[in-house]
N, C-alpha and C positions, 0 to 999 in steps of 0.2 A: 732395105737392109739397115740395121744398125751401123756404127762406124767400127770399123775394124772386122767387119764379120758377123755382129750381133744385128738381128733384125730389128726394125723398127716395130713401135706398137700401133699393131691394127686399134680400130673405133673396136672391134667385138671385147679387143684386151681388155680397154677400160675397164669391163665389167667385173675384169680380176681380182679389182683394188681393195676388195673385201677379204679377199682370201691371204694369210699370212702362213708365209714360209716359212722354216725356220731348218737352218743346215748345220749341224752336229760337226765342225772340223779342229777337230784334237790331230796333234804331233808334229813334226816340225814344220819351217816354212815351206817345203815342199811338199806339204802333206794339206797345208793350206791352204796352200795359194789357188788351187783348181777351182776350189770350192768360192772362191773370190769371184775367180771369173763366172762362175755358174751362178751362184747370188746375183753378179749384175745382170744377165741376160734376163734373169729371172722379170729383175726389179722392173727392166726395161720394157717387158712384155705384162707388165700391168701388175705384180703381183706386188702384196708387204714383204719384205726379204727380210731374215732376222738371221744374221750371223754366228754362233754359239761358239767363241772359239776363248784361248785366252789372253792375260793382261797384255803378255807383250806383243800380242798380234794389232791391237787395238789401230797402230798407225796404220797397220794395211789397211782395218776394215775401213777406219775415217777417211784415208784419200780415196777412198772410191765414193765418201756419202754412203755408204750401208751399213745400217743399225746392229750395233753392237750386242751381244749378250755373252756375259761370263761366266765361262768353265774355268771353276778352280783348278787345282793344282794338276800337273801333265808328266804323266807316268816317262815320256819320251824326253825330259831332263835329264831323268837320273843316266844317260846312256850317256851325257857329254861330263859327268865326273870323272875323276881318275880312276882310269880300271874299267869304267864302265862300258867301253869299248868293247870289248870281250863280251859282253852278255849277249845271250840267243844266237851264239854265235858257234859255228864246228869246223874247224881247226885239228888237224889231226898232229901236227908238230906242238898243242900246247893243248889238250883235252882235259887235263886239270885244271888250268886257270879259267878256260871257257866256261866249265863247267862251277867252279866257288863265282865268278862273276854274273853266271846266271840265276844261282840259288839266292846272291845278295840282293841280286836283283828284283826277283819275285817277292823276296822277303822285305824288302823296303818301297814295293810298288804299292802293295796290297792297302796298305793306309789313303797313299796320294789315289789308286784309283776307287776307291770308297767315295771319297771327296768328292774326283769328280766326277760319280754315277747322279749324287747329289744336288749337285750343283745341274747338271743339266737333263735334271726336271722340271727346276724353277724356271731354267731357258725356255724349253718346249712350252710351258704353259700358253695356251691361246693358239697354237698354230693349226690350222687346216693341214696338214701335212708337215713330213719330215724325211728329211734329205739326212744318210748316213754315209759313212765309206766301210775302209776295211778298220780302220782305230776307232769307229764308232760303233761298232756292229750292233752293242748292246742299241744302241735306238731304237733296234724294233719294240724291246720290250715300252719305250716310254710310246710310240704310238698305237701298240696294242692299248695298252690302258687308257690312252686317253680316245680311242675309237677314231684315228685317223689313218690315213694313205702312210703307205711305209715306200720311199723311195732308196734304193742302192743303186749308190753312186758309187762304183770300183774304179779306182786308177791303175790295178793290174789284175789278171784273170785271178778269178776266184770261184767260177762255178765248174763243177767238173769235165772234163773232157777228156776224149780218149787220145787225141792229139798232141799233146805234150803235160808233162806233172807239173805239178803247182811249182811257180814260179815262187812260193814262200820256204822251201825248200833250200837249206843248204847247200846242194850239190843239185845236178842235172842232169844227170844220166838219167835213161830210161829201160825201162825191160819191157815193153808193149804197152799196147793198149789196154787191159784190165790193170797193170801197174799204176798209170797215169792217172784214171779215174780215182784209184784207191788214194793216189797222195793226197787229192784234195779232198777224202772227207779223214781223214789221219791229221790235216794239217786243223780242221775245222777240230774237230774231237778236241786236239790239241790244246787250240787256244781259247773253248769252254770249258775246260780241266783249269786252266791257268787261274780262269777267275770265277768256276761256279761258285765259292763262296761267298763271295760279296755279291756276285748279282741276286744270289737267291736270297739274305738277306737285306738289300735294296730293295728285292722285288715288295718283300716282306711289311719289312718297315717305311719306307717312304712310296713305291707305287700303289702297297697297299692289295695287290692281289697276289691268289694264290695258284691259281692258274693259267697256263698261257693261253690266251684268247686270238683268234684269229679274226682280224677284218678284211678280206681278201686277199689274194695276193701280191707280194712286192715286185713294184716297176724295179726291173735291173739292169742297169747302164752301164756303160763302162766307157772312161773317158780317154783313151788313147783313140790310135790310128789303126785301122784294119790296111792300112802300107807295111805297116810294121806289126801288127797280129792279125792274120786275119781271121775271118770269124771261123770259130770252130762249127765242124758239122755236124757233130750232137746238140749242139746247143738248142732250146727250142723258143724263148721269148725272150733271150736275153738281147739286148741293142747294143756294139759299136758305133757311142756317136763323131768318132774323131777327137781329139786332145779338149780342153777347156782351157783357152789362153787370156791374157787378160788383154784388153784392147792395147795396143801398142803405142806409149806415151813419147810423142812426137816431139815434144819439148822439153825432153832431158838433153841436157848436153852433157860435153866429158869433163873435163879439167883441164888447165892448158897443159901439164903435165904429161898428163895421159895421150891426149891431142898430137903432144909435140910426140911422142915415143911412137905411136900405131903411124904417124908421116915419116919416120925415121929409116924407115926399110922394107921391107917386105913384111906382110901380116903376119902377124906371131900366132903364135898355138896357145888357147885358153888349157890355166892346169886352174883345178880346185876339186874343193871334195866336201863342200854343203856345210853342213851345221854340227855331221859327224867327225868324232877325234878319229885323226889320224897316228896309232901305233909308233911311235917311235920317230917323229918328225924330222928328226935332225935326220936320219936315215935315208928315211924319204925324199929329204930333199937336197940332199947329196946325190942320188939317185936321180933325181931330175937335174940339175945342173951338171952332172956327167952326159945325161944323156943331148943334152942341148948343147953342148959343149963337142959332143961326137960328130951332132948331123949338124953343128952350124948354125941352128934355127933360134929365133927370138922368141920369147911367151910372157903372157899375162897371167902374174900366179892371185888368184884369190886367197885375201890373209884373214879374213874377216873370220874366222874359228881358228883354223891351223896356220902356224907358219908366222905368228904374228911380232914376236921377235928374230925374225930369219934377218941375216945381213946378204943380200940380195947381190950376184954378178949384174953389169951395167945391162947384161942382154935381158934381163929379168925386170919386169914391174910390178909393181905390188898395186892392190887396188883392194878395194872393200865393198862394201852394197852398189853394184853398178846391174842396171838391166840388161837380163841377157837377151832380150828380144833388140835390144841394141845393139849388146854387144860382140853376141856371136856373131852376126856377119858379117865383121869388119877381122875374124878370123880365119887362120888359113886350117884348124884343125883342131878339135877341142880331146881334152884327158879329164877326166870326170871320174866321180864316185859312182854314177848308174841312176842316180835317184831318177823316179819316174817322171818326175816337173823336168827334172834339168835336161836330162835322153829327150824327152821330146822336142823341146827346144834347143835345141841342138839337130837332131834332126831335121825338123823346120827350118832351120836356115841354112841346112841344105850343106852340112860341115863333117867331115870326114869323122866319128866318135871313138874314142879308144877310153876303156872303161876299166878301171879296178875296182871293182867290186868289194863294199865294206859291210855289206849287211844287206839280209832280208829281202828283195826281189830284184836286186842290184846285178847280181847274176844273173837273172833271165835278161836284164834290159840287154847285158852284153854281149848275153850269147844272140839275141836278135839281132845288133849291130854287126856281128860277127857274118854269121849265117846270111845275112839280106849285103853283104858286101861293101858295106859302107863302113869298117870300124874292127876294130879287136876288142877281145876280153883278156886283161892280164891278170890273176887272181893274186893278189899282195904277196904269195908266200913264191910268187914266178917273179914279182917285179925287179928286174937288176938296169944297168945300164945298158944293156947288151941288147935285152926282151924290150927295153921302151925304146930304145933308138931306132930298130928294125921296124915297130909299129910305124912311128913319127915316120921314117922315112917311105915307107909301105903309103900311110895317110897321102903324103906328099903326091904322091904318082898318079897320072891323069885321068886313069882308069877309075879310079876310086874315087876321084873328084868326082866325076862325071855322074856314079852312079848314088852320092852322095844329094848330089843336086837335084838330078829327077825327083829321087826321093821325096826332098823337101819342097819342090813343087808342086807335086801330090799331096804333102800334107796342108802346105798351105789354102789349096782350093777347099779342102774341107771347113765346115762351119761347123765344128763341134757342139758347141755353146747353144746356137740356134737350134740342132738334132734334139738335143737333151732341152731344152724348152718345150718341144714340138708332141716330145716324149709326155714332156711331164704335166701339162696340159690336157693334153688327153687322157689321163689317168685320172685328173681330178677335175 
């Protein structure tokens, strides 16, 4: 076995060391970071791993050793300007602002992602293959042209099913099974309407071709937990290889700061909410020290995007890039945005999840948490003092421990990382 879950390289792997990878991951750190861990397994199972992401990921890729390549500019900035919060977003108490903050959006995307259609062709060049997600889709067009293996790597359902509707969907209701199938090619249509202009002139002028060409079909993976989705029963080659974690860095420590606060009392509740702006923070987080203030309880707020001038109650600690594979389990119940890095890790350690949901598949992650008994979904326009304290205290109760925990004992046993090698291997 590799350390942490990742296998060790057989004598046949050696023979990999020709073969260069290269994994397309655009949009933010959670959007990244999977793709990190799937890079190393890779690397470690004998292959050249070439990273394709941007400038400011650059620290991640080096503390692993995996070789860098740069994608220009990243359409999933413009969401942390002012305002930008609101874009692709449905809101029915503010469907005017949602909707000017989606059109500016489009309209000042459309340059940055030219750029970076651009930029990560010169990445791809030389790879035997090429690993995308859902921000990279276009990829397949760069390994059609260049006559390689087209790998899809998904971190939330994206191939149709009659089972539940696309988790990129706004809302989540469902009207049946012919409904469910239909959202996912509505959501697909969607997001080739968004950018067929520029891909079709990229195709044009920099791939050079004018046709799409096919070189077999694409390996499709999907890197969460069949604990938490399981596999659909329409599905028919798609793979659940379990989450993509990065090996668990044993020699971070905390601060004495932080140290001295988690030995101070009983384990506090992780709040944060990722890379995306939070609406009206001061609001929010009045709204959480109300409610921490109701049930009693202590928490670790993440400042490192929102909250970063807040003046913090003594039950409250502020903290900034700290690993949560650290530091969720040293939690008694974590409050999150939903993102699909963060839910899973969180789950994995086996921790009661309560989610508001700010965008894009954040919703589904919650309503999973919900539905599988480990967690609530409170949707921002529900969140009061009232709605989080009843979660927090709901979280608290033994029952919900309990079933929290198996959970992430389940997920834990899974080796995702090694599946999706096992996978990708075989393809090529």
């Amino acid at each position: 076995m590799f350390e942490n879950g990742h296998r060790r390289v057989s004598d046949a792997g050696v023979r990999e060391m020709t073969k260069t990878l290269t994994l397309l991951a655009s949009g933010t750190r959670g959007d990244v970071q999977p793709y990190l861990a799937l890079g190393l397994g890779l690397r470690q199972a004998g292959y050249h791993v070439r990273i394709a992401t941007h400038e400011k990921f650059v620290p991640m890729v080096t503390q692993w050793n995996l070789t860098f390549a740069r994608l220009d500019d990243n359409p999933s900035d413009l969401f942390a300007r002012p305002g930008g919060e609101d874009a692709l977003r449905f809101d029915l108490r503010h469907p005017v602002r949602n909707l000017r903050a989606t059109l500016e959006y489009w309209r000042d995307a459309r340059p940055v992602f030219e750029r970076l259609l651009v930029s990560a062709w010169r990445a791809a060049q030389g790879s035997d293959a090429l690993v995308f997600g859902l921000s990279t889709l276009w990829g397949a067009h760069i390994a059609d042209a260049l006559g390689i293996p087209r790998i899809r790597a998904f971190l939330q359902p994206f191939t149709p099913t009659r089972d539940f509707p696309s988790p990129l969907l706004p809302f989540n209701f469902s009207l049946g099974a012919r409904y469910n199938r239909l959202t996912y090619h509505i959501v697909a249509q969607s997001m080739q309407l968004a950018w067929r202009g520029a891909i079709q002139r990229w195709r044009r002028e920099t791939l050079r071709v004018k046709s799409t060409k096919r070189f077999g079909d694409a390996l499709t993976m999907y890197g969460f937990s069949s604990h938490v989705v399981p596999r659909p029963s329409d599905w028919s080659s798609e793979q659940i290889t379990g989450y993509w974690f990065l090996p668990t860095s044993m020699d971070w420590t905390p601060s004495p700061e932080l140290a001295k606060f988690l030995d101070a009392g009983e384990p506090p509740v992780y709040i944060g909410f990722g890379s995306i702006n939070v609406r009206e923070p001061r609001q929010v987080l009045a709204i959480i020290v109300g409610a921490l203030e109701q049930t009693g309880l202590r928490a670790i707020l993440s400042v490192s995007h929102n909250f970063t001038d807040a003046r913090l109650p003594a039950t409250m600690f502020p903290i900034g890039d700290v690993p949560h594979a650290w530091l969720f389990p040293e939690m008694s119940a974590l409050v999150h945005h939903g993102g699909a890095g963060t839910t899973g890790a969180g789950l994995r350690a086996g921790k009661p999840t309560i989610i508001i949901p700010l965008a894009v598949d954040q919703l589904f992650w919650g309503n999973r948490a919900a539905r599988l008994g480990v967690g609530a979904s409170i949707p921002p326009r529900a969140l009061t003092i009232d709605s989080l304290s009843r979660a927090l205290l709901v979280a608290r109760k033994s029952e919900m421990q309990a079933r929290a925990k198996k959970l992430g004992e389940g997920i834990s046993r899974e080796e995702g990382v090694a599946r999706a090698v096992e996978l990708i291997r075989a393809r090529i």
